[in-house]
Each structure stands twice: as C-alpha cells, then as structure tokens.
Residue frames as qw, qx, qy, qz and C-alpha x, y, z in Angstrom:
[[0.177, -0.497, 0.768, 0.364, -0.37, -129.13, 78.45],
 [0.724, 0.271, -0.421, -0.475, -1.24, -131.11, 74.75],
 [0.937, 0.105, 0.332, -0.029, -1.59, -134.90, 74.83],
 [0.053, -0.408, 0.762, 0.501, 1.83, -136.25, 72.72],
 [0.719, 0.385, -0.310, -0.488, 0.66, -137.67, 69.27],
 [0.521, -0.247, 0.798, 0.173, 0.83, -141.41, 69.36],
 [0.269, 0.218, -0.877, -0.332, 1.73, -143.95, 66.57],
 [0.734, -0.008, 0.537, -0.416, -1.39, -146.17, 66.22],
 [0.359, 0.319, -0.602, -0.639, -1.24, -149.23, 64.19],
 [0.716, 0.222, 0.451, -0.484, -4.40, -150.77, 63.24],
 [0.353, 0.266, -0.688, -0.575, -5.42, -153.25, 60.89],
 [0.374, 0.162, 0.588, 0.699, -6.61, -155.32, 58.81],
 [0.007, 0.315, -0.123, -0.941, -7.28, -152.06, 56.88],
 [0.378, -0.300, -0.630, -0.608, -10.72, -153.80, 54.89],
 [0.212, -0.347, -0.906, 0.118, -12.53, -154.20, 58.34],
 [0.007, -0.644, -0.605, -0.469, -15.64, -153.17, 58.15],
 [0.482, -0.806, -0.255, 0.229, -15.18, -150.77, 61.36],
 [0.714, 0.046, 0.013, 0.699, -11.61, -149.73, 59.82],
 [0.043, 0.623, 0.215, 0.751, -12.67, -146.20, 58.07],
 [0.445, -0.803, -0.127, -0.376, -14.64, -144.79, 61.57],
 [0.756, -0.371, -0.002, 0.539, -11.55, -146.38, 64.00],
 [0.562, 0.076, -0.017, 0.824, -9.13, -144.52, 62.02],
 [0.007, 0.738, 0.130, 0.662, -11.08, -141.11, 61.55],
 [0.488, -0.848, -0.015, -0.207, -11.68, -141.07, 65.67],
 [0.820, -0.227, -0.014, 0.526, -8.05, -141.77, 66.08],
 [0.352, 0.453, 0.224, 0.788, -6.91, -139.02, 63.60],
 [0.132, -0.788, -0.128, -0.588, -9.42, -136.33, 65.26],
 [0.602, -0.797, -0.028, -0.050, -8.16, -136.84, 68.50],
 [0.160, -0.869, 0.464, 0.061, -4.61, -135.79, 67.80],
 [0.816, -0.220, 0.528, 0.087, -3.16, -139.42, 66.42],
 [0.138, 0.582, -0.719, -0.354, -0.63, -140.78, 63.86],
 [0.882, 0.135, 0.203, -0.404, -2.13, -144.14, 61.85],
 [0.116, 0.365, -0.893, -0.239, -0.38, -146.91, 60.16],
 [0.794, 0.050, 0.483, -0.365, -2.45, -149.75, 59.23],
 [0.011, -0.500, 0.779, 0.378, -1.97, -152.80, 57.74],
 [0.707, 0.296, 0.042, -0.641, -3.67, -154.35, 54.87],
 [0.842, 0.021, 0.515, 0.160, -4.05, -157.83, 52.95],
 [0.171, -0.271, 0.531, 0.785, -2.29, -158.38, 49.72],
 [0.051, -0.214, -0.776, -0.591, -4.32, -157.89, 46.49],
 [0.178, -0.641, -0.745, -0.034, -7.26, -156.42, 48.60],
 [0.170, 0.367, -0.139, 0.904, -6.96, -152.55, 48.37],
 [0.219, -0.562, -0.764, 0.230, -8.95, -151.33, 51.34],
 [0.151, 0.805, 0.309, 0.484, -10.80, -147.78, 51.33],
 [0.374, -0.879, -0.059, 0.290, -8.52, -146.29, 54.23],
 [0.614, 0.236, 0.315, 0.684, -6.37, -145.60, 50.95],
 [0.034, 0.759, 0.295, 0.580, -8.83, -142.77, 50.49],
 [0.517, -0.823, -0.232, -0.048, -7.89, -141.19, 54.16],
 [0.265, 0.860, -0.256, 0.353, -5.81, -138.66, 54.24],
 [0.352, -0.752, 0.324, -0.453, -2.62, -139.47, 56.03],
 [0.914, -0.235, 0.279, -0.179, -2.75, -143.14, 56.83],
 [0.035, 0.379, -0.912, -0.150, 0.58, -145.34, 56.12],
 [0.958, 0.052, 0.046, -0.277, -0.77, -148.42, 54.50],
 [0.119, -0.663, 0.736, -0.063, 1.17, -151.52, 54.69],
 [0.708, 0.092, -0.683, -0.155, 1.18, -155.08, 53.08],
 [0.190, -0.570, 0.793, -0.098, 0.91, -157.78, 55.41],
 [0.184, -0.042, -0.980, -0.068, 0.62, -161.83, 54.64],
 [0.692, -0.453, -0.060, -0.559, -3.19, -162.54, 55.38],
 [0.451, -0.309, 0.654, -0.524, -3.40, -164.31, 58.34],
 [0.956, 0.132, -0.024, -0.260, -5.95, -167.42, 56.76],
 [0.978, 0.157, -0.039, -0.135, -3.43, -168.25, 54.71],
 [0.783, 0.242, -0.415, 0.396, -0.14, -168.46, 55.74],
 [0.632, -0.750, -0.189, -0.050, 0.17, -167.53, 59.72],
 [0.757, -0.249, -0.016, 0.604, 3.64, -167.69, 60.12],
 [0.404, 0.481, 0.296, 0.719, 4.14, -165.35, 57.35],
 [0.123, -0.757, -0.367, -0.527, 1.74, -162.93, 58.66],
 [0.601, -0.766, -0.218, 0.065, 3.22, -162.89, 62.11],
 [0.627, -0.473, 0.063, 0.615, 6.31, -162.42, 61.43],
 [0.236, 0.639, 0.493, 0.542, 5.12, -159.87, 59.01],
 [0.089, -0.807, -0.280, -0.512, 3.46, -157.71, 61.56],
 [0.808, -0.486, -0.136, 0.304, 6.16, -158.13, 63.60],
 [0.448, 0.200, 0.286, 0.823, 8.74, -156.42, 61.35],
 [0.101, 0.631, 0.278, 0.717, 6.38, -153.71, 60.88],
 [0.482, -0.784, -0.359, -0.155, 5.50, -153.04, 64.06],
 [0.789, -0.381, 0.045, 0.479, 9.31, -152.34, 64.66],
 [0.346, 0.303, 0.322, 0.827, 9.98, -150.67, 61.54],
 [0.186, -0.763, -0.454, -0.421, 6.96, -148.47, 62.00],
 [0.115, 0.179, -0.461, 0.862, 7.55, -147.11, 65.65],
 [0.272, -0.558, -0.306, -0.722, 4.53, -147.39, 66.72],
 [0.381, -0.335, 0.439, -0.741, 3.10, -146.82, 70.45],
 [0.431, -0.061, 0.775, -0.459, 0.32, -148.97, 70.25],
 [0.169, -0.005, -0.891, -0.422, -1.52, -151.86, 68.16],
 [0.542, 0.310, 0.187, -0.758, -5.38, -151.34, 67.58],
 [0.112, -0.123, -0.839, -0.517, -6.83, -154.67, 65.44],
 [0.315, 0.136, -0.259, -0.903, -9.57, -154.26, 64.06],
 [0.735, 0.032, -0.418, -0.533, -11.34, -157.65, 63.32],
 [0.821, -0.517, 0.204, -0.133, -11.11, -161.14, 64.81],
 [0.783, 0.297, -0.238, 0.491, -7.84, -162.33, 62.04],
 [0.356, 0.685, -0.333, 0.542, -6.14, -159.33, 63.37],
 [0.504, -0.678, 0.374, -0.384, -6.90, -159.56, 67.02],
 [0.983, -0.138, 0.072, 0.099, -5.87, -163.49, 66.90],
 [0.665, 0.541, -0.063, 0.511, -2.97, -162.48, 64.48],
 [0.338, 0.676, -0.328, 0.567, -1.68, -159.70, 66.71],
 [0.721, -0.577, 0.360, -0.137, -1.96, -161.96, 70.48],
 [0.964, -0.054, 0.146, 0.216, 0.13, -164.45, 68.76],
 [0.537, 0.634, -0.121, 0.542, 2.87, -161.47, 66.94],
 [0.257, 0.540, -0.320, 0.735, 3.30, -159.31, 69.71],
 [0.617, -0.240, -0.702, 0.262, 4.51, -160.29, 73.05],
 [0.362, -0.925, -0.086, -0.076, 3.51, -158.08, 76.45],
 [0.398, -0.772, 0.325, 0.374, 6.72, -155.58, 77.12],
 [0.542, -0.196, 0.577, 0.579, 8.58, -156.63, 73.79],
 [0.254, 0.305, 0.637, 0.660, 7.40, -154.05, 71.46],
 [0.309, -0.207, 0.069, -0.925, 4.47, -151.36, 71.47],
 [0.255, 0.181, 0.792, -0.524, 1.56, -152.03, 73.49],
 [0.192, -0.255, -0.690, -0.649, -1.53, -153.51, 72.57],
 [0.427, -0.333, 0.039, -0.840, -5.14, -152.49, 73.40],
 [0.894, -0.020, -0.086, -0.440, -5.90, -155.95, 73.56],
 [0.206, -0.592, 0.777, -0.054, -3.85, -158.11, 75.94],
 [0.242, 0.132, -0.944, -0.180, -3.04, -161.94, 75.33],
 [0.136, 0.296, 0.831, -0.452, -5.51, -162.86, 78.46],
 [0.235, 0.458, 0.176, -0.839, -7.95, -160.60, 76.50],
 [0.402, 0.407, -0.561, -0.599, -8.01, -161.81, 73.19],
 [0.285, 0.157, -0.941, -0.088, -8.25, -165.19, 74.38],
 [0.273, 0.537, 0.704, -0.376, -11.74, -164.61, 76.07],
 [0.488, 0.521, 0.210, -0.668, -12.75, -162.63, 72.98],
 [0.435, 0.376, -0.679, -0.456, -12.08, -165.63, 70.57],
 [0.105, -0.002, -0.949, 0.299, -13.21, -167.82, 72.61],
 [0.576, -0.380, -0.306, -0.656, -17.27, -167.93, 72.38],
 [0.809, -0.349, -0.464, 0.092, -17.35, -171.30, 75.07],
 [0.512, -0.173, -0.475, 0.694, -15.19, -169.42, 77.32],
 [0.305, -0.253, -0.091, -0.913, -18.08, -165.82, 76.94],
 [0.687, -0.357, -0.422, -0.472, -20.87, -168.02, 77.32],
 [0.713, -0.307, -0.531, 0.340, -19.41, -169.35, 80.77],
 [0.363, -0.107, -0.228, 0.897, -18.50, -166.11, 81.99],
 [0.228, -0.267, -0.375, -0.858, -21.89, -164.47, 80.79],
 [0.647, -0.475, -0.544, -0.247, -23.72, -166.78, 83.28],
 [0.593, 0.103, -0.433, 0.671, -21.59, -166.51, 85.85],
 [0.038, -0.115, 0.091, -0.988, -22.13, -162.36, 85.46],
 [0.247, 0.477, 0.723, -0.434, -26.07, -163.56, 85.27],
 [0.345, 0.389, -0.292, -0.803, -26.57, -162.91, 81.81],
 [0.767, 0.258, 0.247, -0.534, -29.56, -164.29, 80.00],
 [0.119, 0.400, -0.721, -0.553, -27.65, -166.94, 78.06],
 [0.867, 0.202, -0.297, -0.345, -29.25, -169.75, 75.88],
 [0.792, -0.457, 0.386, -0.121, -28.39, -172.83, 76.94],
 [0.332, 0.808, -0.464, -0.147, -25.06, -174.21, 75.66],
 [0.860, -0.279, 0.407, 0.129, -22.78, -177.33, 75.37],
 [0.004, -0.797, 0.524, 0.300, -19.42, -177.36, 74.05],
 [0.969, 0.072, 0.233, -0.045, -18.91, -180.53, 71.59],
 [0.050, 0.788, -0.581, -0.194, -15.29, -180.79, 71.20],
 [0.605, 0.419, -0.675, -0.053, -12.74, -183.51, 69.56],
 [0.187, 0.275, -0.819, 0.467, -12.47, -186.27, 72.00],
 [0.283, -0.060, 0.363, -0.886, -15.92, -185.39, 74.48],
 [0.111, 0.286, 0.947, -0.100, -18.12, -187.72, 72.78],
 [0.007, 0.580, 0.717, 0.388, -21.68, -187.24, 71.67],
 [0.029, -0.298, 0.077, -0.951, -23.16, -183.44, 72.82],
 [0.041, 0.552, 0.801, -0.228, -26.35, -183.38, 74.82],
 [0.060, 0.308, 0.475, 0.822, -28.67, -181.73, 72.38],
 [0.305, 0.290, 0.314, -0.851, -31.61, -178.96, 72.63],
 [0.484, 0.707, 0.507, 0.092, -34.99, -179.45, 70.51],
 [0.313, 0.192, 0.392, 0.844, -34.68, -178.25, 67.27],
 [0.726, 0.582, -0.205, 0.302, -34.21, -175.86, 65.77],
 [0.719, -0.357, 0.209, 0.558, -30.21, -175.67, 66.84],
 [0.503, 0.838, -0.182, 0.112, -27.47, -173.81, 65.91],
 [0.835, -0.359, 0.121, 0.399, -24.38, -175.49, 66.38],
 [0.409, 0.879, -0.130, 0.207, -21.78, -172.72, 65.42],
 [0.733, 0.238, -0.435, 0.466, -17.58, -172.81, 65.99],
 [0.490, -0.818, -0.178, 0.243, -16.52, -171.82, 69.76],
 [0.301, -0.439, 0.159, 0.832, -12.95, -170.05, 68.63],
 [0.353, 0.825, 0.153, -0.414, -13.94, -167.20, 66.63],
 [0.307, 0.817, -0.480, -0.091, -10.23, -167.39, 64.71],
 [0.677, -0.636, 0.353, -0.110, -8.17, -170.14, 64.60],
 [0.328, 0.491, -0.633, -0.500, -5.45, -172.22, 62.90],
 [0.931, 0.249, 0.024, -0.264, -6.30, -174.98, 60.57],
 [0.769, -0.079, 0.473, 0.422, -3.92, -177.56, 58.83],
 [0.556, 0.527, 0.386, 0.514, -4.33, -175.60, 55.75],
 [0.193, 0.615, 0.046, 0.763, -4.03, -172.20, 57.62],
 [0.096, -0.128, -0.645, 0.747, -6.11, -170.30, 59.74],
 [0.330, -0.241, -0.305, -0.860, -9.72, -168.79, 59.95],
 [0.419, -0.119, 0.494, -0.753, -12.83, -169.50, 61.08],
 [0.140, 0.229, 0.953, 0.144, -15.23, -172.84, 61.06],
 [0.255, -0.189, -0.623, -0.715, -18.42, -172.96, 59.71],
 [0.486, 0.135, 0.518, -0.691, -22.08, -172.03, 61.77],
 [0.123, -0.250, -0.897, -0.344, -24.79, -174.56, 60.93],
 [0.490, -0.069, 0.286, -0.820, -28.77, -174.39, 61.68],
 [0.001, 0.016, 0.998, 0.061, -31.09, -177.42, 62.29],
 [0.455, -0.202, -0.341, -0.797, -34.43, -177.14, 61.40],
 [0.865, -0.185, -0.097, -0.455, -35.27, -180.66, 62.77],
 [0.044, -0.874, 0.483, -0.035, -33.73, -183.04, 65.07],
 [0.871, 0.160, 0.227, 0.406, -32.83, -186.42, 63.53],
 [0.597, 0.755, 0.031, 0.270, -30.84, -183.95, 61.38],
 [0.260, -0.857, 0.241, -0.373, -29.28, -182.60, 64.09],
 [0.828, -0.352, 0.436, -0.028, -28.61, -185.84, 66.12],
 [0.858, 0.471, 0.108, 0.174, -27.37, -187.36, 62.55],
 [0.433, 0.790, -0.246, 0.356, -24.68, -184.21, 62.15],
 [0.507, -0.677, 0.472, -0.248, -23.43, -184.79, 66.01],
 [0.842, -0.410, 0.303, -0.178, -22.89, -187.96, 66.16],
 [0.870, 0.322, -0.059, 0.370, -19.48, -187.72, 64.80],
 [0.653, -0.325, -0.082, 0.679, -16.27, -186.40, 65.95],
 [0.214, 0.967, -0.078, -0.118, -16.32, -182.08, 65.05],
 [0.776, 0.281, -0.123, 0.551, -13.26, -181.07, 63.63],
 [0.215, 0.437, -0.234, 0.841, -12.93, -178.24, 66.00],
 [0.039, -0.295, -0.687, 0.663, -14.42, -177.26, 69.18],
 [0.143, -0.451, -0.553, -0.685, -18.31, -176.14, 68.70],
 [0.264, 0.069, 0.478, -0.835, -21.44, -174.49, 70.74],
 [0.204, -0.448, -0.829, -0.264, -24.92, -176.73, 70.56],
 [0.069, 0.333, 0.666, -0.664, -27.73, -174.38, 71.55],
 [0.244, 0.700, 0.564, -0.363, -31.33, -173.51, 71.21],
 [0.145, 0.517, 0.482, 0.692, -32.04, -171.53, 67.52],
 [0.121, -0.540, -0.543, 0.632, -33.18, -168.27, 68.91],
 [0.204, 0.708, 0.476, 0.480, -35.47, -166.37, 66.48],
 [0.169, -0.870, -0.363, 0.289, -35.15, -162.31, 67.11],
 [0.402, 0.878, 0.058, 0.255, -33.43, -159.23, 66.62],
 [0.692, 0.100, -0.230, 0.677, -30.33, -158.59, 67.30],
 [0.182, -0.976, -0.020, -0.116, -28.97, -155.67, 69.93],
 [0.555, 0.481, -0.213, 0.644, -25.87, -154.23, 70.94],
 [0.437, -0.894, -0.096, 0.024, -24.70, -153.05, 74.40],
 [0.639, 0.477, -0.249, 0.550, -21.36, -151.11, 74.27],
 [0.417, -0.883, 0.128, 0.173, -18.94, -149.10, 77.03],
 [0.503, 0.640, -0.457, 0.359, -15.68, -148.54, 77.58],
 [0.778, -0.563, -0.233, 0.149, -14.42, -150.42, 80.70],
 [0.077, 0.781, -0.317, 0.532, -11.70, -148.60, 82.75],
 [0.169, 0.052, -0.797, 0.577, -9.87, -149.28, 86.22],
 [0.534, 0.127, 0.434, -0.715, -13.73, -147.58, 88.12],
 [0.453, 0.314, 0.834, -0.001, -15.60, -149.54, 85.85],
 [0.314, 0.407, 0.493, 0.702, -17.49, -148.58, 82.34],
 [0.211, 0.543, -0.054, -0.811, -18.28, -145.20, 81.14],
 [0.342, 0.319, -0.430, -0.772, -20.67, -144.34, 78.08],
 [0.346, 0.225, 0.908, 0.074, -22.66, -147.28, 78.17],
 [0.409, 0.326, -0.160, -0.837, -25.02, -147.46, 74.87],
 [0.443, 0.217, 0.859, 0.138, -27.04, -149.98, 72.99],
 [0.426, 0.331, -0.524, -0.659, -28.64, -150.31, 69.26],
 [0.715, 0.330, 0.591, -0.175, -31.06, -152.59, 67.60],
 [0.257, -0.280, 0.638, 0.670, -30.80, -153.80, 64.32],
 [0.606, 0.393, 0.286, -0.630, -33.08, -152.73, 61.94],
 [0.886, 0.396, -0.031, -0.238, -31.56, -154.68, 59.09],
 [0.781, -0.255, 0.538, 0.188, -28.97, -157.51, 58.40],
 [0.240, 0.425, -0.714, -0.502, -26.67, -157.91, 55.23],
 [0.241, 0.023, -0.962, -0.124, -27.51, -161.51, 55.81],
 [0.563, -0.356, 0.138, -0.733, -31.26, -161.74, 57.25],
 [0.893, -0.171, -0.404, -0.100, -30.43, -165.18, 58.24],
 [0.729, -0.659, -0.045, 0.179, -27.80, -163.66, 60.57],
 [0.849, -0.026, -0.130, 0.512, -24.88, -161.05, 60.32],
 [0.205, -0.338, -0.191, 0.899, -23.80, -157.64, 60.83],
 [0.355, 0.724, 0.482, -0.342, -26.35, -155.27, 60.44],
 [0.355, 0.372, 0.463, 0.722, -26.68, -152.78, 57.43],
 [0.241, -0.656, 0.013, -0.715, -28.85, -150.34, 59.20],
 [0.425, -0.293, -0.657, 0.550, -29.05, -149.97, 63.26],
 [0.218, -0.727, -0.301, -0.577, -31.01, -147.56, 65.49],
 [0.165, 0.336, -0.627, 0.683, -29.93, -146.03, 69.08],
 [0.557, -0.563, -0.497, -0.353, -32.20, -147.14, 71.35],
 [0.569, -0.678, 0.299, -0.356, -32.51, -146.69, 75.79],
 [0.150, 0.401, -0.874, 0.231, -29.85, -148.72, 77.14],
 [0.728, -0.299, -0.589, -0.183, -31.51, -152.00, 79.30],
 [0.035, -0.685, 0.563, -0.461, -30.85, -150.91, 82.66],
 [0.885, -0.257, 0.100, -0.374, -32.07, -154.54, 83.46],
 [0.896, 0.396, -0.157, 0.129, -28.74, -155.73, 81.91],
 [0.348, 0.821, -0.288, 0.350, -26.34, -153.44, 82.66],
 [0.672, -0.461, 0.567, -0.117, -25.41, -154.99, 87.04],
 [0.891, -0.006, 0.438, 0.120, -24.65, -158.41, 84.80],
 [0.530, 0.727, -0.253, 0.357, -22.47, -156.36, 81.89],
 [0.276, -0.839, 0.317, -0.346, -20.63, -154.92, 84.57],
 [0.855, -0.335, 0.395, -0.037, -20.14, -158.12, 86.43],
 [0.879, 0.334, 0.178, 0.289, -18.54, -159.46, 82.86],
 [0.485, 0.805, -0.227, 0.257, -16.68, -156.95, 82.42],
 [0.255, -0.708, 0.577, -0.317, -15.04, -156.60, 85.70],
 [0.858, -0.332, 0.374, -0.114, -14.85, -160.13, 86.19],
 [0.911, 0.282, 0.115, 0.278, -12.68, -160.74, 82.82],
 [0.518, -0.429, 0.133, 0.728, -10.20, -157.63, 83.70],
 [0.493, 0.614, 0.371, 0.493, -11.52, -156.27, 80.16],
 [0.234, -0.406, 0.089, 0.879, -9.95, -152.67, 79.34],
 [0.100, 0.206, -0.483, -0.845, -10.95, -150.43, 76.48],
 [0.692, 0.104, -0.183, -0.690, -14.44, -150.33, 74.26],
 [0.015, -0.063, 0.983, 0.169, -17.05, -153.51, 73.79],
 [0.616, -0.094, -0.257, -0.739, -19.63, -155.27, 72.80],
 [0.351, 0.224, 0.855, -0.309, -22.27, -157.39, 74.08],
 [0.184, -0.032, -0.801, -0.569, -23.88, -159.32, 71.32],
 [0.398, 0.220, 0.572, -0.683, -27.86, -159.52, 72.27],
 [0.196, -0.372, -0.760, -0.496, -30.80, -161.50, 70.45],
 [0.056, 0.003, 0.540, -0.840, -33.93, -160.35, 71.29],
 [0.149, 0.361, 0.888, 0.243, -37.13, -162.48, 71.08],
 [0.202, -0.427, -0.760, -0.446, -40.74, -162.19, 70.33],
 [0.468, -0.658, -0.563, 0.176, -41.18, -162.51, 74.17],
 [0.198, -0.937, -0.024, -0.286, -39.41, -159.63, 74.88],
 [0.824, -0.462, 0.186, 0.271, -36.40, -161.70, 76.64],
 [0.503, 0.705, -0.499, 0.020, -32.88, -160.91, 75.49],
 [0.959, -0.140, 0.091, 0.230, -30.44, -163.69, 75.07],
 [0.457, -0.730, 0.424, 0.281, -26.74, -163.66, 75.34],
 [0.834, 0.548, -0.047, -0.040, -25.05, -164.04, 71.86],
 [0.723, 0.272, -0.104, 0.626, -21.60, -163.35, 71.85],
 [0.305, -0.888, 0.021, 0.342, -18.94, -160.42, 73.46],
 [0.543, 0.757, 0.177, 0.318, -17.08, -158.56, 70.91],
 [0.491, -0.702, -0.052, 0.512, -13.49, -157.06, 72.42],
 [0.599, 0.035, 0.579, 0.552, -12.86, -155.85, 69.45],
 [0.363, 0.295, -0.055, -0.882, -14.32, -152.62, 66.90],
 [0.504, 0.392, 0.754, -0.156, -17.88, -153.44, 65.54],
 [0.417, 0.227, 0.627, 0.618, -18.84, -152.64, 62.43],
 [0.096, -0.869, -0.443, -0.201, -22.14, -150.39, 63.41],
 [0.392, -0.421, -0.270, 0.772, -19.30, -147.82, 64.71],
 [0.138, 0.356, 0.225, 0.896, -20.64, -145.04, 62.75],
 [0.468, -0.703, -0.404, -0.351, -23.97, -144.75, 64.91],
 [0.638, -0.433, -0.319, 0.552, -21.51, -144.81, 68.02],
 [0.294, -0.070, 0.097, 0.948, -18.98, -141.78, 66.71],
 [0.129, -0.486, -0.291, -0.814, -22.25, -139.52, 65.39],
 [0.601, -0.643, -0.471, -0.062, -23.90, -140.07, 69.01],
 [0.238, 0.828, -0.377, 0.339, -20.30, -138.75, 70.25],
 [0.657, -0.642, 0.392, -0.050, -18.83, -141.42, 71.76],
 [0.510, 0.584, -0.629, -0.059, -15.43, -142.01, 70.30],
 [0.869, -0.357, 0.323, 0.112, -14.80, -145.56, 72.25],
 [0.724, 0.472, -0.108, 0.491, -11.63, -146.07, 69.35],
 [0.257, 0.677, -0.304, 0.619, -9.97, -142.77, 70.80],
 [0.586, -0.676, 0.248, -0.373, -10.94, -143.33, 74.21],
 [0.956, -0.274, 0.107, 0.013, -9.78, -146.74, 74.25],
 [0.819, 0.106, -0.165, 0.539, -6.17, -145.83, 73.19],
 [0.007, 0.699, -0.284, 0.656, -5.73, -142.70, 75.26],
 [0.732, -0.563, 0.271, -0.271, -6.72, -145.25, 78.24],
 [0.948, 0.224, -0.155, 0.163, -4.00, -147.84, 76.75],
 [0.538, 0.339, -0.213, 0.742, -1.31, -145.42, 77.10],
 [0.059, -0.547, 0.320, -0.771, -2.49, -143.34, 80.03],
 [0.316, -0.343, -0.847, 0.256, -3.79, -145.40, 83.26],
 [0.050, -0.283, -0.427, 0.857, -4.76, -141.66, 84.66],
 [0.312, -0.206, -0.482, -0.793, -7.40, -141.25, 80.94],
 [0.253, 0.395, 0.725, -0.505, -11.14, -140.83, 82.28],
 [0.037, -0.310, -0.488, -0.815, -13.24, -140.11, 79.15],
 [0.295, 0.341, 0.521, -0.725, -16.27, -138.02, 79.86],
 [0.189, 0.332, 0.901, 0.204, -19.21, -139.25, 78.32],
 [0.140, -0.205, -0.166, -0.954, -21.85, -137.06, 76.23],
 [0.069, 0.240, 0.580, -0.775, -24.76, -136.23, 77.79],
 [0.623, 0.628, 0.261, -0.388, -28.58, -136.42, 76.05],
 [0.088, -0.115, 0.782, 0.606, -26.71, -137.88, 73.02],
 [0.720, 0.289, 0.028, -0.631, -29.76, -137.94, 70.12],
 [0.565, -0.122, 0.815, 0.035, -30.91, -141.02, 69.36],
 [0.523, 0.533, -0.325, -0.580, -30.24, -141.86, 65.57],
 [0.905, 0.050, 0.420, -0.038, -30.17, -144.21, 62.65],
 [0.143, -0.708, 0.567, 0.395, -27.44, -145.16, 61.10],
 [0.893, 0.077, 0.402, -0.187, -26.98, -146.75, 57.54],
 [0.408, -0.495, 0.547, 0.538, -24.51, -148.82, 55.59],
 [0.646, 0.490, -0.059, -0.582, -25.58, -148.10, 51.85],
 [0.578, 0.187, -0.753, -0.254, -23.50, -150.91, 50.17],
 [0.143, 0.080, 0.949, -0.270, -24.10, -153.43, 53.07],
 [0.650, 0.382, 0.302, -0.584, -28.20, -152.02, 52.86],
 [0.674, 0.495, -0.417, -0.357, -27.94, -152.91, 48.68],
 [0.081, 0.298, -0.938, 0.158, -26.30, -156.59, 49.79],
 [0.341, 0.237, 0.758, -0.503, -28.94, -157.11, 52.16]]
C-alpha cells in the first residue's frame, strides 16, 4: 500500500538548506508550501510545484509574523511544519501550539535546546562530549570568570526577541585579555558564552534520531568557509564518521528526547582533538553532500513525524564526496 502525500510547510524559503529540503520532500511523494520574507524572492520560486507564501519576517515585527504563519498554516492545510533556519524554528515554537494545528518536526521542548547554545554546551558534557570550557555571562550574574585569550564570547540564544524586534546578538573574538576583561566588565545585554578561541576546522556529525536510537550517522569536514574567520562552509568533504564520538552523540541525543535529522557542530584542532561547537536541530546548509551520499534526513525526518512505525534504512558504502557551493565558494 502507497504512503498518503503529506502537506509540508517549510520555510523561510531563502535558507540556505531550503532548495535540497524541498527537492527530498518532493521525491519522496510530498506536497510543499513554504513561506518566504517580503521583498526577498527566494530561489524555491524556480521549483516546480512549491506554493510560496509571504510571511512578516520574524526580526522585524514578531507578532506580525506569528500570527502570519499562523493563518497560513490553517489556510494551507498542511500536515506538518518543517523550518528551515533558526528565525523559523524560533518563529514557528512560538506560532504553533502542540495538538492545535499541524504537527511540527520540531517540538517546543526541542527548539528550546536548539536555540539555546548554554543549555547544548551543558548537555554535551553531561553526554561526555569534548566541550571547551564555558561560562554563561548573563544580565544580573556579575562579572564572568574568564579563559586566557584569545576568547570568543558569542550570544547563548541563537534567535531571540529584542526591544526593536527579534534576531540574533553579535559573536565577538579577543585577541588579548585586558581587552577582554575591559568588554566583560559590564552588564551584556543578553545572555552570552565566554570560552577558549579554538583555532581549527570545522566538522559535522549528522543522524536521524528515532524511538531505537539514530540511524545513518555521517560526518564532513570543511574544506572552505564563506567567512574564513568562521561560518558555513562553501565547500565540505565526506569523511569516516569518529567512532570515538559517536557513545557521547548518542548519549545527547537520547538524553534531550531529540526526534528527526541533526547536527553536531565540531572544531577540530591542530592536535587532532575535536571540540564541541554547537548542535544544530534544524536543516544545515552543507545538505547537498548529505542527499548525493543518499541520505535524505529532510524526508526521513517527516515520514518519522507523521508515522511513529517509519524506520529509514540507511545506504550502505555511500561514496565519499565533495560537495560545492559556487556562489558561497566566489563569497569566500
């Protein structure tokens, strides 16, 4: 017997993960809707098929935007809600309540450990992952106890609102630390993370977690950055999973209840150590290297949304390629 076609709507429709989400949705038997900012056409115009839909960014006027993708998400019919980035995933725990509407991939308890960096980095040790050492300098808390420079003191909610909106604070680096001590020793305007500057390369460890635990585990290295001072990559390469890692993924995952695809954010030094960066519940941007390896974590993760009984079966001797984004590469 066929799989019924569900109603997926995803957005926002510019993230950078948007185009490969929707295609493995589409090939595995799905209906899209997705919803974009104003004034910011996004390039899942070109994909055959897709309802596109205005809503209110999120930055700047929150209300708007929730009760934006509320409306649609009613009008629309859809099954189930698939964001895309960290506005939408903030934007669619705060629109759409559990049982009052279609289901999202990404429950309230969920979203609110993957916007939450100070609430990863506590759960990452926990699991016995290699983090950097870390102190939370919030409003109120008083002076941080600092690391030798360099530092990077960077915002613990990934999304959040502001007086003037919503979005996301600003990451700093300290070369040296008077400079450091100097920028602390005032009041943040927002909760932050003080730790160790770690010089290396960035990696990626993905799955899809399920009720047995994950399937399809993979990992990537970045071979180049848009930003080479630190942001999504522009080219990536598939590399042997760490199987030194994978007992302390595992632990995270199962210890935060997490459903459906993710990432684990990974620096890796000089020495050879990898460090604990961030956890990503959310699509990544480097999904094209995923989907050409054949592992659709998008489709898997909303055939397990809507089916508790879904087991995806994972490919076998996937080849190990590189994958690259030509305008991000020409940025970089």
């Amino acid at each position: 017997m066929s799989r019924p076609r569900a109603r997926i709507l995803v957005g926002y429709a510019d993230a950078l993960a948007a185009v490969e989400v929707v295609r493995s949705l589409i090939q595995d038997g799905n209906e899209v809707v997705a919803f974009e900012r104003p004034g910011r056409p996004s390039l899942l115009r070109r994909v055959q098929g897709v309802e596109i839909t205005e809503v209110p960014r999120a930055a700047d006027a929150p209300d708007a935007a929730i009760d934006g993708l509320q409306e649609l998400a009613r009008r629309a019919s859809v099954d189930l809600v698939m964001p895309l980035d960290d506005a939408s995933l903030w934007l669619t725990a705060e629109a759409l309540a559990p049982g009052d509407g279609p289901a999202c991939v990404t429950a309230p308890e969920q979203a609110r450990l993957a916007l939450d960096k100070s609430l990863q980095v506590e759960a990452a040790h926990d699991a016995g992952l290699p983090v950097p050492p870390a102190t939370l300098w919030a409003p109120g808390g008083g002076a941080p106890e600092l690391p030798d420079a360099p530092a990077i003191v960077r915002p613990a909610l990934a999304f959040r609102r502001t007086p003037e909106g919503a979005g996301r604070g600003r990451v700093r680096i300290f070369g040296d630390s008077a400079t450091l001590r100097e920028a602390t020793s005032c009041e943040p305007p927002e909760p932050m993370l003080v730790q160790p500057y770690v010089d290396g390369v960035g990696e990626g460890l993905f799955g899809w977690a399920g009720p047995d635990g994950v399937i399809g585990w993979t990992a990537h290295r970045r071979v180049r950055m848009v930003d080479p001072h630190g942001s999504g990559s522009s080219a990536c390469r598939a590399i042997e999973v760490d199987a030194g890692l994978v007992e302390a993924a595992e632990r995270f995952v199962r210890s935060a209840g997490w459903r459906g695809q993710f990432m684990i954010e990974l620096l890796r030094g000089s020495d050879g150590a990898a460090h604990f960066v961030e956890f990503n519940g959310r699509p990544w941007g480097s999904r094209a290297l995923a989907r050409r390896r054949g592992f659709e974590y998008p489709a898997w993760t909303a055939r397990g949304a809507l089916d508790d009984a879904y087991r995806p079966e994972a490919p076998v001797d996937a080849p190990f390629l590189t994958a690259r984004h030509l305008g991000r590469d020409l940025v970089h």
